[in-house]
Wavefront OBJ file of the C-alpha trace (Angstrom):
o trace
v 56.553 190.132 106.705
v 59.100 189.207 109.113
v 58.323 185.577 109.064
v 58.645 186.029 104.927
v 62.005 188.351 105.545
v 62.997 184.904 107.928
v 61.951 182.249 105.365
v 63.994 183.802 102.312
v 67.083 184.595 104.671
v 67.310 181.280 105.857
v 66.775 179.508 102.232
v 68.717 181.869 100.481
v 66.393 181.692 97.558
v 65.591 184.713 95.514
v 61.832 184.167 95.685
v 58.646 181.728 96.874
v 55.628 181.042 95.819
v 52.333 181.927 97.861
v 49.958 179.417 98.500
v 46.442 179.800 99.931
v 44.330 176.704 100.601
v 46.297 174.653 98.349
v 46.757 176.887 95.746
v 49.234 179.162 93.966
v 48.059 183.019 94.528
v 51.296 184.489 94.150
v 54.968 184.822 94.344
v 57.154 186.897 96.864
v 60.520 188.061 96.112
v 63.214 189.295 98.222
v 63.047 192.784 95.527
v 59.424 192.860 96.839
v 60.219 192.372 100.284
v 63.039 194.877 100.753
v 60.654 197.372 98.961
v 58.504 198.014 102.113
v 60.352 199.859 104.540
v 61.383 197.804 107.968
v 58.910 200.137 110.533
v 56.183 198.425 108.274
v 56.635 195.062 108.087
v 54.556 194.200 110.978
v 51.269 195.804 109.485
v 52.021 194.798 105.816
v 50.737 191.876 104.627
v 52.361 189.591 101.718
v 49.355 190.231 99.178
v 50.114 193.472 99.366
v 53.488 193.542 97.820
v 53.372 190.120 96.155
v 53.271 189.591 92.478
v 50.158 188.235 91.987
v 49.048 184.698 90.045
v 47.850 186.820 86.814
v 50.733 188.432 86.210
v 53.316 185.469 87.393
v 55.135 183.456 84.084
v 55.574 180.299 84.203
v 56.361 176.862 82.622
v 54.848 173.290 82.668
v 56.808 170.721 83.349
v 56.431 169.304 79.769
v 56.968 172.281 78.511
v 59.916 172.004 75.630
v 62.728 173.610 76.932
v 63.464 175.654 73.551
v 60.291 177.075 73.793
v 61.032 178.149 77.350
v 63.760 179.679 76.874
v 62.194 181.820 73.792
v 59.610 182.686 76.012
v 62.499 183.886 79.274
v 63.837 185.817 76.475
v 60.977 187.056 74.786
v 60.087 188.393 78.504
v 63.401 189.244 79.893
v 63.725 186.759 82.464
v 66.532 184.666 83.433
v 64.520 182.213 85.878
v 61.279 181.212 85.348
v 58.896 179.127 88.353
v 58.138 175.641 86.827
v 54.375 174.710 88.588
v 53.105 171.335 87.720
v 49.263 171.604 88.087
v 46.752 173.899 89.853
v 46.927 172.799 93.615
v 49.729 172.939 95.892
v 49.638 171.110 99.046
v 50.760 173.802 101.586
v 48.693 175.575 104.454
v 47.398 178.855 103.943
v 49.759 180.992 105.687
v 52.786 178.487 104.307
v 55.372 180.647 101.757
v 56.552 177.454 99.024
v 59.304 177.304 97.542
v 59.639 176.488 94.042
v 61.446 174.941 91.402
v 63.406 176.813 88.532
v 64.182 177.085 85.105
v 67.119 178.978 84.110
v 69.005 179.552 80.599
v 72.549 178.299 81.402
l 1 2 3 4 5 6 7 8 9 10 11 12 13 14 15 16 17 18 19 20 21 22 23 24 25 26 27 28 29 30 31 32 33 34 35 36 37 38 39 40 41 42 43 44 45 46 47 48 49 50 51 52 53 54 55 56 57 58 59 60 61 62 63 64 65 66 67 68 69 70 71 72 73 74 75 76 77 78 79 80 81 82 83 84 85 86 87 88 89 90 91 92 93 94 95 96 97 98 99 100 101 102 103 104
């Protein structure tokens, strides 16, 4: 967890996708970070406090962006992870960025 706490601190973005032998499992936010107290970090692992692949929304790259954004709304989100495809190239223990869609 401090590696994660490192990577989002030093890229200032909100959240990152977790990858595991090239593909997406998950994505870690700094909400889901900060809710594990410090004195744990070290024996907490990020699939424990991730938000898992099953429950993550997300858009296509081709997606049409009005239908996007009725979808953020429909959902009540303001920034939604755009994933092109299933695999990611990223090692297994590698925290990805990704790209966003946002309603401005």
């Amino acid at each position: 967890m401090r590696t994660t706490r490192g990577k989002i601190l030093r890229t200032g973005r909100r959240a990152h996708l977790v990858v595991a032998h090239e593909q997406l499992v998950g994505l870690m936010t700094a909400e889901a970070l900060h809710s594990v107290p410090q004195q744990d970090w070290d024996v907490t692992s990020v699939q424990a406090v991730m938000l898992p692949k099953e429950k993550l929304h997300w858009a296509a790259p081709e997606e049409p962006a009005l239908s996007l954004l009725d979808r953020m709304r429909n959902v009540g989100m303001q920034q939604m992870p755009v994933i092109a495809g299933e695999a990611l190239s990223a090692s297994s223990h590698v925290i990805r960025s990704f790209t966003y869609a946002s309603p401005r």
